[in-house]
C-alpha positions as CSV (number, residue, x, y, z in Angstrom):
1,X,56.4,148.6,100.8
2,X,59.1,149.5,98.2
3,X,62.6,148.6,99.2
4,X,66.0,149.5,98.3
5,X,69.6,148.8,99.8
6,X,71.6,151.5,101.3
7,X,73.7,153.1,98.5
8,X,71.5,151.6,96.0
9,X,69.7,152.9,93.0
10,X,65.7,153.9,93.9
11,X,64.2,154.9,90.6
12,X,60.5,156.7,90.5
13,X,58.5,157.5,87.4
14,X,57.1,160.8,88.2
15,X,54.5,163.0,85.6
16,X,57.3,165.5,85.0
17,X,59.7,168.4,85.4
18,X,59.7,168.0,90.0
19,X,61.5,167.8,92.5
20,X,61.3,165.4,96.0
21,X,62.3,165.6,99.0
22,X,62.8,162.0,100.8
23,X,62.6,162.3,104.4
24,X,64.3,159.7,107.1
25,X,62.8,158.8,109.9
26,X,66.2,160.2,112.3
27,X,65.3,163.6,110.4
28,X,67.4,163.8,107.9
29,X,66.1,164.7,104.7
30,X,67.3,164.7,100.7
31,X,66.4,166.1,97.5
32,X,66.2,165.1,94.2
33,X,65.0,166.6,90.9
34,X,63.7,164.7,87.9
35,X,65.1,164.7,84.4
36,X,64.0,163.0,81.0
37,X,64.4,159.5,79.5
38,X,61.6,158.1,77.2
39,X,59.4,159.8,80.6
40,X,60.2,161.6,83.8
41,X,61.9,159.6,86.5
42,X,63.7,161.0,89.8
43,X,66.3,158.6,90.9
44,X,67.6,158.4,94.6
45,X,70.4,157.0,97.0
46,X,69.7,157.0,100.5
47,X,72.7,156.6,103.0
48,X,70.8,155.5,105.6
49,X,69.5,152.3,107.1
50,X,65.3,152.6,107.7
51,X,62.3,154.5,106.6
52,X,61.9,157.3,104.0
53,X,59.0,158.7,102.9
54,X,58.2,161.1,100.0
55,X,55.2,162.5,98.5
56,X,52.5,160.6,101.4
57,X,54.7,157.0,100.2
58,X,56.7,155.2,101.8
59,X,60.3,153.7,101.3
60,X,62.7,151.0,103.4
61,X,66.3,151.6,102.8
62,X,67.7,147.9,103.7
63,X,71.2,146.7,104.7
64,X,74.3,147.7,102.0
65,X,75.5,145.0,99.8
66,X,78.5,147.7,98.9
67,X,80.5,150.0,99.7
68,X,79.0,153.1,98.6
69,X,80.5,156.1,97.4
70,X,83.8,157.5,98.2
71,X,84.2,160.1,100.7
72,X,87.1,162.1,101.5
73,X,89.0,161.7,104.8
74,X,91.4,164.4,105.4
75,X,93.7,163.9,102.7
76,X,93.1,160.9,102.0
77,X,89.9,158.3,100.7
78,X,87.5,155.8,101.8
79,X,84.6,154.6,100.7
80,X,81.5,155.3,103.2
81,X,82.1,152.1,104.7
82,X,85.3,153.5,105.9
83,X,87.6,150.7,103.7
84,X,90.5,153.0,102.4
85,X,90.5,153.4,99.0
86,X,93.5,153.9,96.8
87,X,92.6,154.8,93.6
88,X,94.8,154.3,90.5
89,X,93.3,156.5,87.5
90,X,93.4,156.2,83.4
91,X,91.4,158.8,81.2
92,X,89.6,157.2,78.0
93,X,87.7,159.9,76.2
94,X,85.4,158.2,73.3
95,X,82.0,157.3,72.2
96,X,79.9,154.4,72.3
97,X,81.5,152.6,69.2
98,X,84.1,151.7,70.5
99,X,82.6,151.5,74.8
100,X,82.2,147.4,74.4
101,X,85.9,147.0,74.3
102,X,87.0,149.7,76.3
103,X,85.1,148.6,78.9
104,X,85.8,145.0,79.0
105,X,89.9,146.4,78.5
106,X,89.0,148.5,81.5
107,X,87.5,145.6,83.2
108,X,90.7,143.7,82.8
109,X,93.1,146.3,83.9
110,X,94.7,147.7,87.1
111,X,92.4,150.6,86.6
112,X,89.6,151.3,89.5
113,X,89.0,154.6,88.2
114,X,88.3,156.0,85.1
115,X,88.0,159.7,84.2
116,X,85.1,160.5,81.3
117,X,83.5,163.0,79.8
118,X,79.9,163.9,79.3
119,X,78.5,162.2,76.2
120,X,75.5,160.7,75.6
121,X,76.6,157.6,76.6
122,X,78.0,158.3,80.1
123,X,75.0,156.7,81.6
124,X,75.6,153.2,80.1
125,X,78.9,153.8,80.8
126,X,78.6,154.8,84.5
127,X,76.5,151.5,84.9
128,X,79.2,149.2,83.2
129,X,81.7,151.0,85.4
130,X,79.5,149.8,88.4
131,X,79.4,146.3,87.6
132,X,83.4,146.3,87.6
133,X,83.8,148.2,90.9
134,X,85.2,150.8,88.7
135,X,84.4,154.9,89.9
136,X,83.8,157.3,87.1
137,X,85.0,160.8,87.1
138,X,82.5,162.5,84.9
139,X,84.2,165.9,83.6
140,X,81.5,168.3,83.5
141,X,81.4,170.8,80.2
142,X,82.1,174.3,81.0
143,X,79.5,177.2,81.1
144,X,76.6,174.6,80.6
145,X,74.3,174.9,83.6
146,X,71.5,173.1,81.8
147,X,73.9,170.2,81.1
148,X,75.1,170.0,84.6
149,X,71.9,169.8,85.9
150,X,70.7,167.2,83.8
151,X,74.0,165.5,84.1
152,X,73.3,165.4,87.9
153,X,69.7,164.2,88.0
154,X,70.2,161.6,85.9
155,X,73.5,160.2,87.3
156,X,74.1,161.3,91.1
157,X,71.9,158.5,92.7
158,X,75.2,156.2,91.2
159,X,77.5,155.3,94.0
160,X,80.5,155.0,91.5
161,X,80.0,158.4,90.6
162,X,83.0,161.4,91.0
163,X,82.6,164.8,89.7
164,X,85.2,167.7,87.5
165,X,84.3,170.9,87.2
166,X,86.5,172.0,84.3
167,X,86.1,176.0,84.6
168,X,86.4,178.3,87.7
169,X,82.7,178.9,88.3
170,X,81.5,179.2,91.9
171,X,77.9,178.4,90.3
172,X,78.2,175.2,88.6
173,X,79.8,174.0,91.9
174,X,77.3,175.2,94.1
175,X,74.7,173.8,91.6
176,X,76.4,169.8,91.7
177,X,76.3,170.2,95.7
178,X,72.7,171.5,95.6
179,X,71.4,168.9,93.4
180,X,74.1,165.8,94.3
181,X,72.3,164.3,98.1
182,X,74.8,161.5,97.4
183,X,77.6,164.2,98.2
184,X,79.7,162.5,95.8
185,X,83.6,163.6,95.1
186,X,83.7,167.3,93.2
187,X,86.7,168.9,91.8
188,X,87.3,171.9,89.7
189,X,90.5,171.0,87.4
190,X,93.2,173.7,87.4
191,X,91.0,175.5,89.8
192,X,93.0,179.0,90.7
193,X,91.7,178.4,94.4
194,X,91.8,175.1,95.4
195,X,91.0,175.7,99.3
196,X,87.5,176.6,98.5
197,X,85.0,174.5,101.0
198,X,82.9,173.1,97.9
199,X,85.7,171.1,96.6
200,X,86.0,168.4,98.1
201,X,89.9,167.5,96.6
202,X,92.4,169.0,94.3
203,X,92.7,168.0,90.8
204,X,95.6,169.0,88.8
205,X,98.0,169.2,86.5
206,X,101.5,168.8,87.4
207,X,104.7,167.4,85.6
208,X,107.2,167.6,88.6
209,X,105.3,165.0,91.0
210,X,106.9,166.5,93.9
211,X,105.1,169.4,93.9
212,X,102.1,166.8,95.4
213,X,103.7,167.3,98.4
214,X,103.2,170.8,98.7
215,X,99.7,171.1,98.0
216,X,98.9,168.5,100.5
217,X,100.7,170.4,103.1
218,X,99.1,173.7,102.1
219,X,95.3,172.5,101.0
220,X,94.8,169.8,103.6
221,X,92.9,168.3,100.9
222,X,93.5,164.6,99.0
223,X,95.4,165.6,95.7
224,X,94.8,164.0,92.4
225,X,97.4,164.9,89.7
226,X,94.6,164.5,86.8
227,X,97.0,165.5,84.3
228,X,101.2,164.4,84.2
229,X,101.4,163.6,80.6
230,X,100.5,160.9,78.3
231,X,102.6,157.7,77.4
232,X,102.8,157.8,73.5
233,X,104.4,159.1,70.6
234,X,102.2,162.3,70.1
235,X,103.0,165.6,68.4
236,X,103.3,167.3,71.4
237,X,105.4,166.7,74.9
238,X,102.5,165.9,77.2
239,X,101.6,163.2,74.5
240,X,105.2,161.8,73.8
241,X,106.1,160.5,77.3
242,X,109.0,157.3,77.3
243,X,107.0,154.6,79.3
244,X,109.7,154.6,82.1
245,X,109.0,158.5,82.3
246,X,105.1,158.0,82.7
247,X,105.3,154.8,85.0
248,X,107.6,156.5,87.4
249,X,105.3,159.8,87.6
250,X,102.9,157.6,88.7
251,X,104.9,156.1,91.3
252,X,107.0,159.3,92.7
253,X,103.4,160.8,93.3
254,X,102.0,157.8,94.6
255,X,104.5,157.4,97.0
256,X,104.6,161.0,97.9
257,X,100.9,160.8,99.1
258,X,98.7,161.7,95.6
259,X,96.7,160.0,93.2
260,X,98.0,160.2,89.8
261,X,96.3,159.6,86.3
262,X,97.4,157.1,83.8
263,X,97.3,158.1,79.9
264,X,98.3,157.1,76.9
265,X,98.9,158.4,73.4
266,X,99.9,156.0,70.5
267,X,99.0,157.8,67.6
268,X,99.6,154.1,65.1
269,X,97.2,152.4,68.1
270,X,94.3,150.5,66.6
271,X,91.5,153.0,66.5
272,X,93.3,155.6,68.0
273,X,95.1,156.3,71.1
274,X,93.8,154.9,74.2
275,X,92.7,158.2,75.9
276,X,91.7,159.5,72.9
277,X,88.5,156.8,73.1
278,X,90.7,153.7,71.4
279,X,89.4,149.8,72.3
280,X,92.5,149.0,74.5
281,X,95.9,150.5,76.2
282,X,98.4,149.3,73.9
283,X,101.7,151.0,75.6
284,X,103.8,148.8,78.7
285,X,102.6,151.0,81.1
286,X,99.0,150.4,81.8
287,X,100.5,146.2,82.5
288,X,103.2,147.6,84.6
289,X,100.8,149.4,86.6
290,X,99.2,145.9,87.7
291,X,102.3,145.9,90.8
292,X,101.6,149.3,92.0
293,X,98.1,148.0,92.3
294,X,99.2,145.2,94.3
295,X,100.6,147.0,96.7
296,X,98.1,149.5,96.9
297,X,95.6,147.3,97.9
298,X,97.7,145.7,100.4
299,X,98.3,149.3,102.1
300,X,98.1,149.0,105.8
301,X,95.3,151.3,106.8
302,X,96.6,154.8,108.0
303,X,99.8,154.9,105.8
304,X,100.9,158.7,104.9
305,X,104.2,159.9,103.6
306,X,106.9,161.0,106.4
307,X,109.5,163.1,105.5
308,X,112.4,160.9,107.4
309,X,114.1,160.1,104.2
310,X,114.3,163.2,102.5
311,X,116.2,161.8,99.2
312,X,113.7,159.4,98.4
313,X,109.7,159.4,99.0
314,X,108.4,157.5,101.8
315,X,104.8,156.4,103.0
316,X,104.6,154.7,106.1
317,X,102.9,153.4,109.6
318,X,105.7,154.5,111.3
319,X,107.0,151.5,112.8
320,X,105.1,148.8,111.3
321,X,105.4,149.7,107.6
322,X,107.0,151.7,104.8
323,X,107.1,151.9,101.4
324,X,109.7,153.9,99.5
325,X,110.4,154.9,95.6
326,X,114.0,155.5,94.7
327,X,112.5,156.4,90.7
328,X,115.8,157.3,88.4
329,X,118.2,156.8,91.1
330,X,120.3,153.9,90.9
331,X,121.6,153.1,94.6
332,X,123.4,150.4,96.0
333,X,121.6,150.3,99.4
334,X,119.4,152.3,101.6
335,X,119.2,152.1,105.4
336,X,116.4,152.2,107.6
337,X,115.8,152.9,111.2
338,X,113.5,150.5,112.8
339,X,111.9,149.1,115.7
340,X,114.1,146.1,116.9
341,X,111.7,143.2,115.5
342,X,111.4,140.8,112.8
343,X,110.7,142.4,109.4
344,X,109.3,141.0,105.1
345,X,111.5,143.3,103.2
346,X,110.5,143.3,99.6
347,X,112.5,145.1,97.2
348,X,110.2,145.8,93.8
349,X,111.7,146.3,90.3
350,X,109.1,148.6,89.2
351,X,110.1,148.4,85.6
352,X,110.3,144.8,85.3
353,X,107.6,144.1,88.0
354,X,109.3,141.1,89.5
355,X,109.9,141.1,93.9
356,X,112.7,139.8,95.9
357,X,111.6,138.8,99.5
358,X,113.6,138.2,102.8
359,X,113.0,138.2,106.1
360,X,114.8,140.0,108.4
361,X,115.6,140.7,112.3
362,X,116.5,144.1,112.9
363,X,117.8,145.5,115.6
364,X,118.1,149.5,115.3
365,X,119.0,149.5,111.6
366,X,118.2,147.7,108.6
367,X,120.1,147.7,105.2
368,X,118.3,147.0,101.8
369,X,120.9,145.7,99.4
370,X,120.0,147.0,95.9
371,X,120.6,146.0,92.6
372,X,121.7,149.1,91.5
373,X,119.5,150.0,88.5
374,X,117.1,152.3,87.9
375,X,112.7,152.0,88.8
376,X,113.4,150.0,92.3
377,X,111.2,150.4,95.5
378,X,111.4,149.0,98.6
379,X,108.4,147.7,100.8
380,X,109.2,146.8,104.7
381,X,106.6,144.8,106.9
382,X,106.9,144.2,110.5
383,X,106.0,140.5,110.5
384,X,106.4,140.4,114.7
């Protein structure tokens, strides 16, 4: 009997243009079409432990060895293991020439997700992405049904696969979900309706990162701020970003609940700007990324923003933790209400990624001496 692990890659050779439907022994069933590569193949994921047959054969889906895909959870992430996943994004946009590099750069980053478009490499790149851990959002080209559907076939059985509609067409969405049985991530960039029940987030783009918290409140949906400008000296202000004014767009949305993509535009980069398909980032920010990603993966599970600090954004377990971003503001202190308990309280120069830790014993209020400059965050524990 052919086996496969759940959330794995199950890859038939089939006589040509088809379609299969894989049925579980619980009921559940799944579709898949075919699409061309040297021959006909169908590829398949199943989510689910046990037998599937298709076509009179006979399939055992075994235990995962991953993850899988990512899901969304109210407005938030996990993968379909139900970890929480905190993404932090970059968008390269080259070919294959210079893909040996950029993925070994990506490989070596902060990055766990990386948004592409649709070229004839995406396939090789989608697998190199999957032996990092990394997720690929694949933006779809506009108006091209036949591409989508090939796109699709060929790549939907990946479990490190997102998708981004990049025009407001109600048929290429319904035409991922038809043919995606993974149920993978879809977006529709910029879409003029975002509450539409195909789309399964927001993605956006948005200069004034506290306008994320807005469209969480009104969509219910996670937000990804796909576009906030580039780092770089471009021709043009979304390319010509400062680094401090990129890195703390990243962290006010962050903070504030969204997921917000890196880029970067050095036009006098070797081979080009990084998200213009160059071999490495070569601005400060992409490095000073590497504390956010710290602390993002050392999020307590549950953590959304509260609005109990109004001047400054603020996710926390209420109670047990909170982290807050003071971006451009340069204050001497903040204080804190608290459980009486015993607290790590880390203040974080985001700029010059270094952490000063004490521990302290609050009882009702706690104050966070500052240093006074500018890119500072605070992170509070409960430690009893």
């Amino acid at each position: 009997m052919t086996s496969v692990a759940r959330w794995d890659v199950l890859e038939l050779p089939v006589s040509g243009p088809t379609g299969v439907t894989f049925r579980h022994s619980s009921g559940a069933s799944a579709y898949a079409e075919s699409f061309h590569s040297g021959g006909w193949l169908i590829r398949f994921s199943p989510d689910l432990e046990g037998v599937w047959t298709y076509d009179g054969r006979t399939v055992e889906c075994t235990r995962a060895t991953s993850r899988g895909p990512v899901r969304r959870s109210g407005t938030a992430l996990r993968w379909a293991d139900g970890t929480a996943y905190h993404p932090l994004t970059t968008t390269w946009s080259g070919d294959a020439a210079q893909w040996a590099t950029a993925s070994a750069a990506l490989a070596a980053s902060p990055f766990d997700r990386v948004r592409l478009p649709l070229t004839d490499a995406v396939e090789k790149q989608v697998r190199d992405l999957l032996a990092a851990e990394i997720v690929a959002d694949i933006v779809l080209p506009p108006s091209d049904p036949v591409a989508v559907r090939d796109a699709v076939n060929r790549l939907a059985a990946y479990r490190n696969v997102t998708w981004c509609l990049t025009d407001g067409s109600r048929e290429l969405a319904e035409l991922v979900a038809e043919l995606d049985s993974s149920r993978h991530l879809i977006s529709m960039h910029e879409a003029t309706d975002p509450g539409t029940p195909w789309l399964t987030h927001l993605s956006v783009r948005l200069e004034n990162l506290r306008g994320v918290s807005v469209l969480r409140r009104d969509f219910a949906k996670p937000v990804f701020v796909d576009a906030c400008g580039h780092e770089g000296n471009g021709v043009t202000p979304d390319t010509s970003l400062r680094p401090e004014e990129m890195l703390t767009r990243i962290w006010e949305g962050t903070v504030r609940g969204a997921y917000v993509t890196h880029g970067e535009w050095y036009v006098d980069a070797e081979a080009g700007p990084w998200s213009a398909g160059g071999p490495r980032p070569g601005g400060v920010v992409a490095q000073r990324l590497r504390l956010l990603r710290e602390v993002l993966d050392e999020l307590p599970d549950g953590v959304e923003p509260i609005d109990d600090y109004r001047d400054a954004p603020t996710l926390a377990v209420p109670g047990s933790y909170y982290l807050q971003y003071l971006g451009e503001h340069q204050f001497p202190d903040r204080t804190f209400s608290l459980p009486s308990g015993v607290y790590d309280v880390d203040v974080l120069d985001v700029w010059n990624h270094s952490v000063r830790r004490t521990r302290e014993t609050v009882v009702g209020t706690l104050t966070v001496r500052l240093p006074g400059t500018q890119y500072q965050a605070i992170q509070i524990r409960r430690a009893s």
